[in-house]
C-alpha positions as CSV (number, residue, x, y, z in Angstrom):
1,X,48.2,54.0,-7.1
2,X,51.7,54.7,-5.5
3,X,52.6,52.9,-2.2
4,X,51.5,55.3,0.3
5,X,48.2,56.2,-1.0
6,X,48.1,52.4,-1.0
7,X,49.3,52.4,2.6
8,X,46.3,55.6,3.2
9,X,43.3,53.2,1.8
10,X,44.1,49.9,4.0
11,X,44.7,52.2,7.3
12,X,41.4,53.9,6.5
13,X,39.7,50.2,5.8
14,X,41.0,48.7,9.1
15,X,40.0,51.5,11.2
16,X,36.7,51.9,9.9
17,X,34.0,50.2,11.7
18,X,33.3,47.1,10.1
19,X,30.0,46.7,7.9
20,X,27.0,44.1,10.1
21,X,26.0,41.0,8.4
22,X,22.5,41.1,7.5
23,X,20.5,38.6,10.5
24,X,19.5,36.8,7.5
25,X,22.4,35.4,5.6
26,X,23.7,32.8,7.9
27,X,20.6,31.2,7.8
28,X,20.6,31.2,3.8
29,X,24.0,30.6,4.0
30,X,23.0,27.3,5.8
31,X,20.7,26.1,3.8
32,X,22.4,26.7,0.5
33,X,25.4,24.6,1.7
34,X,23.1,21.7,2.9
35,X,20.8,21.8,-0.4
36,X,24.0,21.3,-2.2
37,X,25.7,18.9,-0.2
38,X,22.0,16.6,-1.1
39,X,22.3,17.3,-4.7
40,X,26.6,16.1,-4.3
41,X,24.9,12.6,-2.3
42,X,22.1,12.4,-5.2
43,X,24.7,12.8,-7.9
44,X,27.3,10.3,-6.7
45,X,24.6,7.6,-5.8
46,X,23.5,8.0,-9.5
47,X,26.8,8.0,-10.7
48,X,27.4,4.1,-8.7
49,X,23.9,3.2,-9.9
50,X,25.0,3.7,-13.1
51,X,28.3,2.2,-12.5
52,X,26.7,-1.1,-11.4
53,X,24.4,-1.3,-14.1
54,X,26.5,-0.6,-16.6
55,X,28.9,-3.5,-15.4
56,X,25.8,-5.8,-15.0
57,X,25.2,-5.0,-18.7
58,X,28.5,-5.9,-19.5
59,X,29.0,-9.0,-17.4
60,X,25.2,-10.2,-18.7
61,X,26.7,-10.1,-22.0
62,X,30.2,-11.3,-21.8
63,X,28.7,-14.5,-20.0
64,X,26.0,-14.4,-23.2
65,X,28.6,-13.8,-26.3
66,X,31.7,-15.3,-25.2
67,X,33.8,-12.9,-26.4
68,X,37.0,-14.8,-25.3
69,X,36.3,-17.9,-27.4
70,X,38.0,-18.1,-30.8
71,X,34.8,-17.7,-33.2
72,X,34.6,-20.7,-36.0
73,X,36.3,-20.2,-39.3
74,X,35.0,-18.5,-42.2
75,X,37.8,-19.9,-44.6
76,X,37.7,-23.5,-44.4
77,X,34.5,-25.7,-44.2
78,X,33.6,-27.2,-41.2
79,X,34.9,-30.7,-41.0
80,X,32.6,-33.6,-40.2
81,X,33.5,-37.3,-40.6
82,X,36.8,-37.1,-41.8
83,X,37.8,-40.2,-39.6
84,X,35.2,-43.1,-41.7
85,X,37.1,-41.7,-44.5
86,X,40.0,-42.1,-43.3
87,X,39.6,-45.5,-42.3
88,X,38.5,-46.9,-46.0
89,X,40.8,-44.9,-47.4
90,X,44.1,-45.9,-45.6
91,X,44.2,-49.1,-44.4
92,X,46.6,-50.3,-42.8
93,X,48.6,-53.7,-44.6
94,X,47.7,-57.2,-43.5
């Protein structure tokens, strides 16, 4: 399409009479934003409830497991009464 058939087609669409809006659509209009703007709410209070529970779960079982503490050694045996042992062992001179 060359510039002034171009030019043609908009002056014809401005001056023609511009088409009604059915009596009907701004109502539906109306209640299709309002319908989704509840669905929006419902979604992002189920996205926080979600949230919290999921840090609930995870604070439930940090406090539970402990995961900061250093866990016991696997290499080594655990040592118990090394001390008595000790003092028969190395006495100290008279």
């Amino acid at each position: 399409m060359i510039r002034p058939e171009r030019e043609a087609a908009v002056r014809r669409l401005m001056e023609a009479v511009p088409v009604g809006v059915p009596p009907e659509l701004p109502g539906e209009a109306v209640r299709r934003g309002a319908r989704l703007l509840r669905l929006r709410r419902a979604g992002r209070r189920l996205l926080w409830l979600v949230l919290c529970a999921a840090a609930a779960a995870f604070l439930t079982w940090a406090a539970l497991t402990r995961p900061w503490a250093e866990p016991p050694s696997l290499t080594t045996p655990p040592v118990s009464g090394w001390q008595a042992g000790m003092s028969l062992t190395c006495r100290a001179p008279a």
